[in-house]
C-alpha positions in Angstrom: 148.9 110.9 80.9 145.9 110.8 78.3 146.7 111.3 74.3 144.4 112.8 72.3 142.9 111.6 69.0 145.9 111.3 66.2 148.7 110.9 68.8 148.7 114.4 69.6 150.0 115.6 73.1 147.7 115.2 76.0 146.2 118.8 77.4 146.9 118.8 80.9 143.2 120.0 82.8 143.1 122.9 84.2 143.6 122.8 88.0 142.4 119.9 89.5 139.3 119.7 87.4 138.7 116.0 86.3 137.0 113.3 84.5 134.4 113.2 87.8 132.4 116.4 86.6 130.9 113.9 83.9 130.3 111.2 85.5 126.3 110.3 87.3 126.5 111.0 90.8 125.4 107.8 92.9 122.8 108.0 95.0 125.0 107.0 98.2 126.8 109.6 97.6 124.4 112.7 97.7 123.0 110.7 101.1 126.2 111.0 102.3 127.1 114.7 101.3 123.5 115.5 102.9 124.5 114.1 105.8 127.7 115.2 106.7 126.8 118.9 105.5 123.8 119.1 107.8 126.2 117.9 110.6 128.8 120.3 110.2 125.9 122.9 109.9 125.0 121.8 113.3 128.5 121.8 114.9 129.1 125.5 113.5 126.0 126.3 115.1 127.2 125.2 118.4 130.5 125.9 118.3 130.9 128.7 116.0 134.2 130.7 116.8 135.2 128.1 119.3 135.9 125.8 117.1 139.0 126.5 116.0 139.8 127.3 119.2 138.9 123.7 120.8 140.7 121.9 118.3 143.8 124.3 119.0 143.8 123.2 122.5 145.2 119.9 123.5 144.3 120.5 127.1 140.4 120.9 125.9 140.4 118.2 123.3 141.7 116.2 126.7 139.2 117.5 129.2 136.1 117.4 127.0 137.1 113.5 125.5 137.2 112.6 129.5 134.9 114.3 130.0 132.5 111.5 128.2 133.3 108.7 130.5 132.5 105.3 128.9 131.9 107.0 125.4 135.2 108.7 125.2 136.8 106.1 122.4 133.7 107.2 120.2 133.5 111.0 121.0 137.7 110.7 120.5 136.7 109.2 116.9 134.2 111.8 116.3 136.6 114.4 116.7 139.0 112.6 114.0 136.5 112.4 111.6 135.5 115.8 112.2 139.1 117.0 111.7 139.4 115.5 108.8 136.2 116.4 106.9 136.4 120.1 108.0 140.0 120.0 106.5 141.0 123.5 107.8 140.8 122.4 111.3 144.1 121.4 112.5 144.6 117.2 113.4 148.0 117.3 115.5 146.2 118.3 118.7 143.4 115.7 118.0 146.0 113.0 117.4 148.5 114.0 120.7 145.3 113.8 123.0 144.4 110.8 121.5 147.4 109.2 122.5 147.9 110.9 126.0 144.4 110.0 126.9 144.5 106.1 125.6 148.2 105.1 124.7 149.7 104.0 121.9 148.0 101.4 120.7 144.2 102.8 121.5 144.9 106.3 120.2 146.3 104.6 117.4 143.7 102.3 116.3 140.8 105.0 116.7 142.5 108.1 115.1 143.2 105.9 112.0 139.1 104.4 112.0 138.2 108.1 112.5 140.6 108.6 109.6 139.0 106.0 107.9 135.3 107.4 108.2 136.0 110.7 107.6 137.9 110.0 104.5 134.7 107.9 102.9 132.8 111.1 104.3 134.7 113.2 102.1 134.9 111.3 99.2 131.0 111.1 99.4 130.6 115.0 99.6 133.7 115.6 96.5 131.2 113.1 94.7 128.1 114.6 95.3 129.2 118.0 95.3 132.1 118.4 93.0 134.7 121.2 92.5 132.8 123.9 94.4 133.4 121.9 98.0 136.8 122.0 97.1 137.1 125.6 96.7 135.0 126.4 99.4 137.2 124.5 101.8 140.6 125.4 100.4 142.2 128.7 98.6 143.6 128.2 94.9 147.0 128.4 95.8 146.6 125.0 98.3 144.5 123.3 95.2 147.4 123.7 93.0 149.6 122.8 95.0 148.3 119.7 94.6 146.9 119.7 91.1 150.1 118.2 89.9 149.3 114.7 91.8 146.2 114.6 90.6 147.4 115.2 87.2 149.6 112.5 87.3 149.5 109.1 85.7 151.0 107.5 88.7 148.2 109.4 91.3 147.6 106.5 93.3 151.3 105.7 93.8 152.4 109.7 94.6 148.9 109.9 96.7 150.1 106.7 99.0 154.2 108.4 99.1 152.7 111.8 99.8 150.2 110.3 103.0 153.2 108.5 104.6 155.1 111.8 104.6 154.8 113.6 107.9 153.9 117.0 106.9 152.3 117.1 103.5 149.5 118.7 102.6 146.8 115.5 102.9 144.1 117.6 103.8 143.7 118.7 100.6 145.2 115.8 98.7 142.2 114.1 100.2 139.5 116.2 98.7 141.3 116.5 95.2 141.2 112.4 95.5 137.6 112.6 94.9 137.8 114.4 92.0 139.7 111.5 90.0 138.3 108.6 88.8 140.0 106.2 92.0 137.7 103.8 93.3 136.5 105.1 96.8 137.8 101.8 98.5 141.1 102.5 97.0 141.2 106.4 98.3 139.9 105.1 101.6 142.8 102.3 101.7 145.6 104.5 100.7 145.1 107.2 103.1 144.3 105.4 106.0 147.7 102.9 105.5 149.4 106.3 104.7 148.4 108.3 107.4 149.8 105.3 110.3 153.6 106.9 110.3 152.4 110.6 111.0 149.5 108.8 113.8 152.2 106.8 115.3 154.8 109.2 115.8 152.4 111.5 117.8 150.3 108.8 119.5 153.7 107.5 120.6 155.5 110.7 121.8 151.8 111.3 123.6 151.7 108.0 125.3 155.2 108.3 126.4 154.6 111.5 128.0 151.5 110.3 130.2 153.4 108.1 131.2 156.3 110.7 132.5 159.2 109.2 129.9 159.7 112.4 128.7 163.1 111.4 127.2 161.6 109.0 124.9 158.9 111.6 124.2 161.2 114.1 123.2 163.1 111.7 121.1 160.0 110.8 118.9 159.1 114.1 118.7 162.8 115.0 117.3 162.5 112.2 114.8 159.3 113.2 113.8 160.1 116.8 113.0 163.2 115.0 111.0 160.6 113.4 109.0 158.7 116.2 108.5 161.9 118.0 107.6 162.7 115.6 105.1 159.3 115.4 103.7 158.7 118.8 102.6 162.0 118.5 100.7 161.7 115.8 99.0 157.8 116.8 98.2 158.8 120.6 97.0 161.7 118.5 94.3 158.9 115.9 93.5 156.5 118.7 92.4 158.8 120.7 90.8 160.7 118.2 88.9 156.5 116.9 87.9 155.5 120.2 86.7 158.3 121.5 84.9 
């Protein structure tokens, strides 16, 4: 953590407000906030209430991806990318019917390069756009309850521990990255090798079950809610053994 002048012990910022606010936006980045707002603009127009409800529904996500023919890898990695910019929406569903619909190894491979796009997409808009996307997007409580990783002198390390987790909040950790003063390629890097354990286990436990191996399917999904077990815990000590 910073010092101030004299030695004197740092003052911790309040929420997750950082050194970004003061820094000149790059032009790159406003291009890319204008950008992805107008297109989210556009999908609530279409959409509107049936969003949530689509990404909710495996069996949609499925029926519309297939629905695409020879385009379905791209509309599958437009979906990720959507998930994960409009962080409220839910990525489970998006990540089981990726692998149902192309395996392992294809589901894999395009939910982490959707991962990958929509993370730089983010990073562009927290950039451009600063503290108020984040508040739009997520209520305080979810904000501080990752304020204390962002807050930390070790953020990178905690950010990259925290993404191979199953079941932390990276939704939100992933906006609040854009607030510090990380290089984008190192935010991009970090969650897109940190979110491969939580992709795998459900692109796997997919691909075994459109395959009918429902035992092995039902084995990765045990191991997986282990994880996720075991990952809350260990996230709830972390954060309060950091903030005490």
């Amino acid at each position: 953590m910073e010092n101030t002048a004299q030695g004197a012990p740092a003052r911790r910022t309040s929420g997750v407000r950082g050194r970004r606010e003061h820094r000149v936006v790059r032009p790159i980045y406003v291009a890319v906030a204008a950008a992805v707002v107008l297109l989210a603009a556009l999908g609530v127009a279409a959409f509107g209430p049936r969003l949530w409800s689509f990404f909710t529904d495996g069996e949609a996500v499925r029926a519309w991806v297939d629905a695409q023919g020879a385009l379905a890898p791209v509309a599958m990695g437009a979906l990720v990318v959507a998930q994960v910019v409009v962080a409220v929406l839910p990525g489970e569903p998006i990540e089981l019917a990726a692998g149902y619909l192309f395996g392992f190894w294809e589901g894999t491979v395009i939910c982490l390069a959707g991962g990958l796009v929509g993370t730089l997409a983010v990073t562009a808009v927290v950039r451009a756009l600063g503290m108020r996307v984040v508040r739009a997007l997520f209520t305080a409580e979810q904000i501080e309850d990752v304020s204390w990783l962002r807050d930390s002198a070790r953020f990178e390390l905690l950010m990259f521990v925290v993404f191979l987790v199953p079941g932390t909040p990276k939704d939100a950790l992933t906006y609040v990255a854009g607030l510090t003063d990380c290089p984008w390629w190192r935010i991009a890097l970090i969650a897109t090798v940190g979110r491969i354990p939580s992709v795998v286990t459900s692109t796997l436990a997919a691909g075994f079950a459109s395959t009918g191996d429902w035992v092995a399917a039902g084995v990765t999904v045990a191991v997986t809610l282990a994880l996720v077990a075991v990952g809350a815990g260990a996230y709830a000590l972390a954060r309060r053994r950091q903030v005490a």
